[in-house]
C-alpha positions in Angstrom: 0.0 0.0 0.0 1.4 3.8 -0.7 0.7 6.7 1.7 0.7 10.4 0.4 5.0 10.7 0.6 4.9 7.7 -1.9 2.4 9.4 -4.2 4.4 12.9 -3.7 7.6 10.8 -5.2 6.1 9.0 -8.0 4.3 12.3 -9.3 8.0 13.4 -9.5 9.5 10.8 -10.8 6.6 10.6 -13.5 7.4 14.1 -14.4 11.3 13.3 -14.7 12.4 9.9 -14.1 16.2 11.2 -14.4 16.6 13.0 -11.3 18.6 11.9 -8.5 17.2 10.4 -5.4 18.5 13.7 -4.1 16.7 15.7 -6.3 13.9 13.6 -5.8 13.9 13.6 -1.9 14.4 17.6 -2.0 11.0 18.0 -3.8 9.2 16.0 -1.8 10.8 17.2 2.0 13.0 13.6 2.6 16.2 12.6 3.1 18.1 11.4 0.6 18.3 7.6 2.3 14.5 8.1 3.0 13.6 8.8 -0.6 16.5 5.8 -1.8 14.0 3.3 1.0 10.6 4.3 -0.7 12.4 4.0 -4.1 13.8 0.7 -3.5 10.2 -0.7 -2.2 7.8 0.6 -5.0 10.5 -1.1 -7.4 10.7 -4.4 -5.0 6.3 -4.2 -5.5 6.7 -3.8 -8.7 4.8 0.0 -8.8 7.6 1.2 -10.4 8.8 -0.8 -13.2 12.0 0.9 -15.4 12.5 3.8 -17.3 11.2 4.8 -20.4 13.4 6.3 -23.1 11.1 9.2 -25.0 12.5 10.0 -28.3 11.7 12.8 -30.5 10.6 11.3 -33.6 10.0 14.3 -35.6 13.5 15.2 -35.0 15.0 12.3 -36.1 12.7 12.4 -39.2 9.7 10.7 -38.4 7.2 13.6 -39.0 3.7 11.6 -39.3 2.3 9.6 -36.0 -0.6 7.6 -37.7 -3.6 5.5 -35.0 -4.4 2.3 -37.1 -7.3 0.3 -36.0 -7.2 -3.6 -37.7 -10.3 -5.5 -37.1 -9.3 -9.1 -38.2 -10.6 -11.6 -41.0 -13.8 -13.1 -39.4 -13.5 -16.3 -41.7 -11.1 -19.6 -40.5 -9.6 -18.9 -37.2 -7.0 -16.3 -36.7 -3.9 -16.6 -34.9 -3.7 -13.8 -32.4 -0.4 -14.4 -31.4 1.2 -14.6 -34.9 -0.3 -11.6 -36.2 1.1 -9.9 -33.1 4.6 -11.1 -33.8 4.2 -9.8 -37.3 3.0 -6.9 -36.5 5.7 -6.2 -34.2 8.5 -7.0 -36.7 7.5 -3.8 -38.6 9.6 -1.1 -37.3 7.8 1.6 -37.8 4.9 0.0 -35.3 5.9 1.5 -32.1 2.9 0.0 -30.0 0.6 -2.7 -30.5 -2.5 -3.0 -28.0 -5.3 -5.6 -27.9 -8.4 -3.5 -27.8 -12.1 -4.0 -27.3 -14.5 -2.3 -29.5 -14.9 -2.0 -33.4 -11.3 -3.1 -34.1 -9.2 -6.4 -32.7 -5.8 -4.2 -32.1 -4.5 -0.3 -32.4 -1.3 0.4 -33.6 0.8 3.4 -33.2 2.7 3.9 -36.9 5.4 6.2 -37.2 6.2 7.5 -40.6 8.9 10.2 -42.2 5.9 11.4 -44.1 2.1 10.6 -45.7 3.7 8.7 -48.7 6.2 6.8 -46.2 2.8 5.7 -44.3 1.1 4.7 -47.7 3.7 2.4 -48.2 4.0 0.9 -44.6 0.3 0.7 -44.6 0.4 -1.1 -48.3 2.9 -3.5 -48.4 3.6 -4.0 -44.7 0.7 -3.9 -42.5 -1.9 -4.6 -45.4 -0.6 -8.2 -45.7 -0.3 -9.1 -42.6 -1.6 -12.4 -41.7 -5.4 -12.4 -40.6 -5.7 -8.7 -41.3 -9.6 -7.7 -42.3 -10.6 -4.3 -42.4 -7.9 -1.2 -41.5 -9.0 2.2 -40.5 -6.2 5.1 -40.3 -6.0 8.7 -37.9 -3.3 11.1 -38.4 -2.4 12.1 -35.3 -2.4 16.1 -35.1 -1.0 16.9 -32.2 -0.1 15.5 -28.8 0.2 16.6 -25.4 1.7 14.4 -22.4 -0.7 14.5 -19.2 0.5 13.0 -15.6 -1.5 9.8 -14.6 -3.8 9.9 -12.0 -1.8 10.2 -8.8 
């Protein structure tokens, strides 16, 4: 269970999971050991689980974020698990998620441009095994919220 310090520290480690447990321990009013024992014991419970690595895409010449939502081929039975191995073999699928709703899955496709999607979208994601129907969202813009804490 967490208490309101442990909430304190994970809202800033959500915001900037670089700082140092001093850094850390300063914004929330704890020692530097004190913080060090709450951050050992979320990660021993498994609340806080690694780091993630955000990359600017745009900047490294991925300009076009595209939402595809793949509803899979009603006829024979479909192999889940191999269309998700597919799927993620395509590099420019940075997240697959099982959904509920209209579509089977949702993929998050990066692209260098609308042309560079066409072409993912054609002869990579298209012939996927299993794949039905395919609708695509350009994603406009984006902004990062903190989670619920």
């Amino acid at each position: 269970m967490i208490d309101d310090l442990d909430r304190a520290i994970l809202q800033v480690v959500q915001a900037n999971a670089a700082l140092s447990t001093t850094a850390v321990g300063r914004a929330v009013g704890l020692s530097q050991a004190a913080t060090w024992r709450r951050l050992d014991r979320l990660r021993r419970e498994g609340i806080l689980a690694g780091r993630e690595l955000v990359l600017d895409l745009e900047t490294l010449g991925f300009g076009v974020t595209v939402f595809v939502g793949v509803k899979l081929a009603t006829k024979g039975r479909v192999d889940l698990e191999g269309f998700e191995r597919a799927v993620s073999a395509i590099p420019e699928v940075r997240r697959v998620q099982h959904v509920l709703g209209r579509y089977d899955y949702r993929l998050r496709v990066v692209a260098r441009d609308l042309s560079d999607f066409e072409r993912v979208l054609r002869r990579r994601i298209m012939g996927l095994p299993g794949v039905g129907e395919v609708e695509a969202n350009v994603m406009l813009s984006e902004e990062r919220r903190p989670g619920p804490l």
